[in-house]
N, C-alpha and C positions, 0 to 999 in steps of 0.2 A: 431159866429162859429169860431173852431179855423184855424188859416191861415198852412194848410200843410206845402208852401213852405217855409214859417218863422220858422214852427216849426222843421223843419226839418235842416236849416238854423242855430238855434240856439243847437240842441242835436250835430250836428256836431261839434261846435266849442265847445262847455264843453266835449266832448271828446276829442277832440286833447289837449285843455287845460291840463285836468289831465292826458293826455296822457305825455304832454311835461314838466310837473311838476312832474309827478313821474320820467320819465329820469333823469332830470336834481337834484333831490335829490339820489337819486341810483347815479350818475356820483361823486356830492361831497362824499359820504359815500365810494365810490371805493377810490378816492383820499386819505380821511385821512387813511382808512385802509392802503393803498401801502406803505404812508407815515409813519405811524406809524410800518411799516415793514422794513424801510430802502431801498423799492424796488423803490419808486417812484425817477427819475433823475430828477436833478436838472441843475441850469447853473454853479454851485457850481462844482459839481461831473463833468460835461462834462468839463469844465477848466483842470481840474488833477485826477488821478489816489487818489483813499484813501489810506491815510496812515497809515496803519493797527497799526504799530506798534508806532506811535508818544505816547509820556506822557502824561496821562491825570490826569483828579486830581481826587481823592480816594473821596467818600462820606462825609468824615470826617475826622480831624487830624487825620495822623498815629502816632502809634507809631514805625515801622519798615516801612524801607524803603527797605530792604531785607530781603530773606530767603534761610537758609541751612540746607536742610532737612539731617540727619544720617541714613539711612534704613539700617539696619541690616538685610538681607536675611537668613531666614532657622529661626529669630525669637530666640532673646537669652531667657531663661529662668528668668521668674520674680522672682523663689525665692532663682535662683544662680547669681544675679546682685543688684537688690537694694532692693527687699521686702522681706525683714529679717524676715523667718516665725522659733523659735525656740522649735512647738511644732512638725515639721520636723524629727528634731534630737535626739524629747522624745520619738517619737511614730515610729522610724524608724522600718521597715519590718512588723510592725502592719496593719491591716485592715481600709482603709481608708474608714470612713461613707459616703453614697451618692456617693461616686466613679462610674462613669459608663466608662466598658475597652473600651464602642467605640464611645468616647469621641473625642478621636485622631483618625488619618490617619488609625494607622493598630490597635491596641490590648492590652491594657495595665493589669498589676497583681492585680489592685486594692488595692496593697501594699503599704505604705506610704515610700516615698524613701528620705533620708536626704539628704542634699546641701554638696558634696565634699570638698567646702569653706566654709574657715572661714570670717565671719562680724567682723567690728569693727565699730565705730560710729566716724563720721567726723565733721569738721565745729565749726561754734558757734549754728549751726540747731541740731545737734549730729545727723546726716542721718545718718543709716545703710549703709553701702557700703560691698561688696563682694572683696575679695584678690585678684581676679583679673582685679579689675581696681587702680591698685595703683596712676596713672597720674588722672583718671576723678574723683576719691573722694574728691582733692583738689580742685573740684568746688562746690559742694553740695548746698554750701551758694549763690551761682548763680542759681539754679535749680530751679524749679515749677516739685515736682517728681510725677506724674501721675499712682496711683497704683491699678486703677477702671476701667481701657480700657477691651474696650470689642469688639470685631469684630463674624459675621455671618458665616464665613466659618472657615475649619478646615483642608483644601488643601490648597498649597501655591498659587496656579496661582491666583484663585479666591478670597483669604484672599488678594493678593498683589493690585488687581484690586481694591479691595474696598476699603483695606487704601491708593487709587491713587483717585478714581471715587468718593469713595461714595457709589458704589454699586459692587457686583462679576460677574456683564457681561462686554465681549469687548464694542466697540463702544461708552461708554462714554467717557467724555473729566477726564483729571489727573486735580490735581489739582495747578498742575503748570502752565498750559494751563490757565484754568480756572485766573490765578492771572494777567498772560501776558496778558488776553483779557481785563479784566478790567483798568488795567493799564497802557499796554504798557513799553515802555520800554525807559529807562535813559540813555541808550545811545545807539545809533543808528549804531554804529559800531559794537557792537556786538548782541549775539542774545539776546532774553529777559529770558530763560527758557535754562538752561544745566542742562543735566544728564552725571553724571559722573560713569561708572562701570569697573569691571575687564569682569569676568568671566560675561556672559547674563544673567542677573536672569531671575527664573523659569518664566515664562510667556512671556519672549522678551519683545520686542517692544509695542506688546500694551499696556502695563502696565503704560506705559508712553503716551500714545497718546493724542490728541487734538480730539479724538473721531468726533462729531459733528461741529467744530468748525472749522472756516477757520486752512488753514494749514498753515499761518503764525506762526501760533501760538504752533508749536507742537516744542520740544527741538531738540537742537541739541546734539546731544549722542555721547559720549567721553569714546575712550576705553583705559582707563590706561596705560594699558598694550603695544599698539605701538607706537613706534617712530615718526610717524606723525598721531597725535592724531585726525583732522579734514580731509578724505580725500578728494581729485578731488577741494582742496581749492588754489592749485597752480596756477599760471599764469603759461602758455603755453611756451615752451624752445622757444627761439626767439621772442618774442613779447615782447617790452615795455610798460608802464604807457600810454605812449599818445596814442599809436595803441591800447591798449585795453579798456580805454576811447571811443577811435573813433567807436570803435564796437560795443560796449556796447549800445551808443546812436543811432547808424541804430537802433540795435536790439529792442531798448525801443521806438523810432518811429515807430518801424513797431507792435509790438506788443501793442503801445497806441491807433493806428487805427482799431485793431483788438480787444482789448478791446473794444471798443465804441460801436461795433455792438452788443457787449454783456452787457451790463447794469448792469446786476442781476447776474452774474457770481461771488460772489467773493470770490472763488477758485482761478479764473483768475487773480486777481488783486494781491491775496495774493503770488500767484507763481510769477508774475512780481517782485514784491518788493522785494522776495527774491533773485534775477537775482543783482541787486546793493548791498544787505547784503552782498551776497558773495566776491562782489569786495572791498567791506566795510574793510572785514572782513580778506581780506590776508593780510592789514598789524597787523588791530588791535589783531586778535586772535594770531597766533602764538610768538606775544610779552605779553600775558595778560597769556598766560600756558606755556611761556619758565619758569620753575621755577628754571633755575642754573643760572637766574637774582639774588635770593636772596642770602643771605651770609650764611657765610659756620655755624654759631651758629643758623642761624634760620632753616637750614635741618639738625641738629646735636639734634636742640629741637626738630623738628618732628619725628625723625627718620629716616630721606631719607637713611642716614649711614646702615640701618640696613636690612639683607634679610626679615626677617620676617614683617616688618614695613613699606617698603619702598614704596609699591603700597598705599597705601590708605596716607599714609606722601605726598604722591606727589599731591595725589588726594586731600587733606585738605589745601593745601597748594595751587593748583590751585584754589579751591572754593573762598577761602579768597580774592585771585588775583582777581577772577571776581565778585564777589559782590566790592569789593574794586574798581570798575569799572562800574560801575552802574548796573551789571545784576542782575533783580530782583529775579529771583527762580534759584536756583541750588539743585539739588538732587543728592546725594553720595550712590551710595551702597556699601556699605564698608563693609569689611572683605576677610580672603582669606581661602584655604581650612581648616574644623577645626580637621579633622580625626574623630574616635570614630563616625561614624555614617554620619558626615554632607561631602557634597561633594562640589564642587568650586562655582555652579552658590545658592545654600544655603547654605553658611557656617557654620550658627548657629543653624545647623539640628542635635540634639545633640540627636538622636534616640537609637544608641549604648554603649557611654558610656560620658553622662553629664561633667565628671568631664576631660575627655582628649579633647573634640570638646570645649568645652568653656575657657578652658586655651589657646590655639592654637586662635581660633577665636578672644578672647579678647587683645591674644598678640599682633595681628596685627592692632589692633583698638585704643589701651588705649591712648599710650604715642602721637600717631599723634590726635584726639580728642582732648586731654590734652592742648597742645599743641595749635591747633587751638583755643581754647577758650582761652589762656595766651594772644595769639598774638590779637585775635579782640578785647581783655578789652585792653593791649597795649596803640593799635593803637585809642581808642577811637570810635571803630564801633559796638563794643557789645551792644550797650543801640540801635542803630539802625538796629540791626541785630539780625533775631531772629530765634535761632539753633532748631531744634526741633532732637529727637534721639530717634529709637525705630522700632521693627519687625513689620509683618503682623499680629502676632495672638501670644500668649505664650506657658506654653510646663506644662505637668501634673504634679501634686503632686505626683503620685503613679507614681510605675514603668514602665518602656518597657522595658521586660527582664528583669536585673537584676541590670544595671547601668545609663539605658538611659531614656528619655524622649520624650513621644510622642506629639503632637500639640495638643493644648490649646484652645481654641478663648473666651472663658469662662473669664479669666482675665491674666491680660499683663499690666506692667509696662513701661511707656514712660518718658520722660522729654522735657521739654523746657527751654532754658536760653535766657537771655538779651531779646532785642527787643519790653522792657512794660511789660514784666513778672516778678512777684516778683519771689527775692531768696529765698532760703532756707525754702520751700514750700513746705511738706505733704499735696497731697489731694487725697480722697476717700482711701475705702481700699481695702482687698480681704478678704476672710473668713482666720480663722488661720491657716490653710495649704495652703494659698493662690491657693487655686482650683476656686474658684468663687469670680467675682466681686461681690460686697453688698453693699458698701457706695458712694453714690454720683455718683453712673456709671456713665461712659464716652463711647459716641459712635461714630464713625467712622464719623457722622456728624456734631457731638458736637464740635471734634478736627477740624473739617476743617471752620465751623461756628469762630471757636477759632482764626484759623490763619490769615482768613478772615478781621475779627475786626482788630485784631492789624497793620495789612495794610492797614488801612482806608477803608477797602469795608463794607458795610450792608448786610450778606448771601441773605439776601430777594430780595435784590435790584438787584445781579447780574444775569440775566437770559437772553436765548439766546432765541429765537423761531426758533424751529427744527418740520417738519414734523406738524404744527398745533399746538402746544404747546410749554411755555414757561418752559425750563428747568432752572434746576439750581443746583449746586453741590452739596448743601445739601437738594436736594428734597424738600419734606414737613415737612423736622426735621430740626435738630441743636438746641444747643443753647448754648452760649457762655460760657465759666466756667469762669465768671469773678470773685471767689475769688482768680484766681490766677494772676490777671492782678496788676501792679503795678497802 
């Protein structure tokens, strides 16, 4: 007969068993998850503060080691810059097929409108270039000219976000952020990610943001236009080096203790680190964008000399200074007011009259551009530096009104030079009024999958986990256009 007291004896202890064997496999699978989260602390992590921003190494040879992005705000026109459409000029005031007027922002005639400029063909490439870039047609045979870009929006805020994010909502990260998290940064003096503007472009701030990402990593924004270009970066009137050392270290002991009780914080850790950037940063920055360091032939090649020229001259000229100094991303929005329709925070808003907003706009861009590309082939940093130039979205074949041009997103011309990209490169096209992309499109994740590569990163590979899911800046697209990679 069977023994109760045994029997009972032994269901007890096969339950606590699988009782205490399922804890303890649920305990390891908690672990590797935290771990594989980066929340689990270590003796590593309790030793020191992470350091968000040290160098780390790219998935793969780079071929740039830098980047200087040219944004053009308000979006210059692709077939009054480099996509030479000549049946523009045959079919002028004619009935443009397929045209739809609300296309763009407001309203277009469905009229085919000709390019005010004249082309000529440049190089040993014979690129078509527009009259008014006489300084950047002298690089053509440097380019990879991109004439298949296509973006989803047809407003500026949300066209700016996505050639920054990837996508046209706030709260993602830019994709300089995105380069600084992967990478980190070459030197520790200054920050890893500048944005360089005059006037705000349309969207502010978030345009640029670090979205989800620690806020190590968001830029530091550089207004052209004032005299102390970094504010609240000074040391305090009466305080020396060694007394503000001395303070600095309370402040980073009290705040290391205070860290500790937070583990999983790292917001926390990334605002600490940037507590020493800053003291980093008051000598190295304000000597890395003095630019009346260089000689008077290299602001004479920019333009600094000249009203029209001189903000975005200074501003090419400080990018060069700091990639020339290890920072890895800098973004330029470059141009100043173009008249004829465009106003200061989008200059190349050529809605009134094409031919007066991209003369103005181009004048203040061409010869510092020019200029900047002379100086990093020069200096031998072009082949490690890789320029990219080009708007949110492009502007119509048919008219607004009678001289202008409304927004695009349909097709848009970009370039790339130096940095692993071949020269003197035609790729994809537009249709022949250049109204629509057709050959080989290029999307908003293709170009950043693009920039990715040449910086040694895998698009695949760089992903943050936010909210449950692992993001990543080209989402579930991209793919690299490597016929134009050297």
């Amino acid at each position: 007969m069977p023994n109760p007291a045994t029997d009972q004896f032994d269901y007890d202890s096969r339950r606590a068993f699988l009782k205490r064997a399922g804890l303890g496999c649920g305990s390891l699978a908690l672990t590797t998850l935290l771990a594989d989260e980066g929340l689990l602390p270590t003796a590593k992590a309790a030793r020191r503060p992470p350091r968000l921003m040290e160098a780390r190494e790219p998935h793969f040879a780079p071929r740039a080691k830098s980047v200087i992005w040219l944004f053009m705000p308000g979006s210059p026109s692709q077939v009054d810059t480099f996509d030479y459409k000549p049946e523009l000029r045959k079919r002028d005031g004619m009935k443009l097929e397929g045209a739809d007027p609300k296309t763009g922002f407001f309203t277009t005639s469905g009229k085919v409108l000709k390019s005010p400029f004249q082309f000529k063909q440049h190089g040993e490439s014979g690129a078509w270039v527009s009259e008014v870039f006489p300084h950047m047609s002298k690089h053509v045979d440097d380019m990879s000219l991109l004439f298949s870009c296509y973006s989803q929006s047809n407003n500026h805020t949300p066209a700016m976000l996505e050639m920054n994010s990837g996508v046209f909502l706030q709260g993602r990260p830019c994709v300089g952020s995105w380069v600084t998290y992967g990478l980190g940064s070459q030197n520790q003096n200054l920050p890893g990610f500048v944005v360089l503007h005059g006037a705000m472009p349309r969207g502010g701030k978030p345009i640029w943001s670090p979205g989800f990402l620690p806020k190590v990593y968001q830029p530091t924004s550089i207004d052209g236009r004032n005299n102390t270009p970094i504010e609240n970066l000074a040391r305090l009137k009466g305080m020396n080096d060694a007394q503000q050392r001395a303070q600095l270290d309370i402040l980073k002991a009290m705040n290391e203790q205070h860290r500790k009780l937070r583990p999983h914080e790292v917001n926390l850790a990334a605002r600490l680190e940037s507590f020493e950037l800053a003291y980093r940063m008051q000598t190295a920055a304000p000597e890395a964008m003095d630019v009346s360091q260089e000689s008077p032939a290299t602001h004479k090649a920019y333009g600094v000399d000249q009203k029209e020229t001189q903000l975005v001259a200074k501003q090419c000229i400080t990018a060069r200074r700091l990639v020339e100094r290890g920072v890895r991303f800098v973004q330029l929005y470059a141009g100043t007011n173009g008249g004829g329709g465009g106003v200061a925070d989008v200059p190349w808003d050529g809605h009134n009259d094409i031919g007066v907003n991209h003369r103005i706009a181009a004048k203040s861009t061409d010869q510092p551009i020019g200029a900047l590309l002379d100086d990093l082939k020069a200096r031998g940093m072009l082949d490690e530096t890789l320029v990219v130039w080009g708007g949110e979205f492009g502007r119509t074949s048919d008219s607004q009104g009678t001289k202008g041009r409304d927004h695009n997103p349909h097709a848009f011309t970009m370039w790339m030079a130096g940095g692993g990209v071949k020269g003197g490169v035609r790729y994809g096209a537009s249709d022949p009024f250049g109204y629509k992309a057709v050959e080989k499109r290029i999307g908003v994740n293709d170009l950043h999958a693009t920039i990715l590569h040449l910086l040694g990163i895998d698009h695949h590979q760089l992903t943050y986990r936010f909210n449950g899911r692992d993001y990543r800046l080209t989402d579930v697209a991209g793919n690299i256009i490597r016929e134009i990679l050297s």
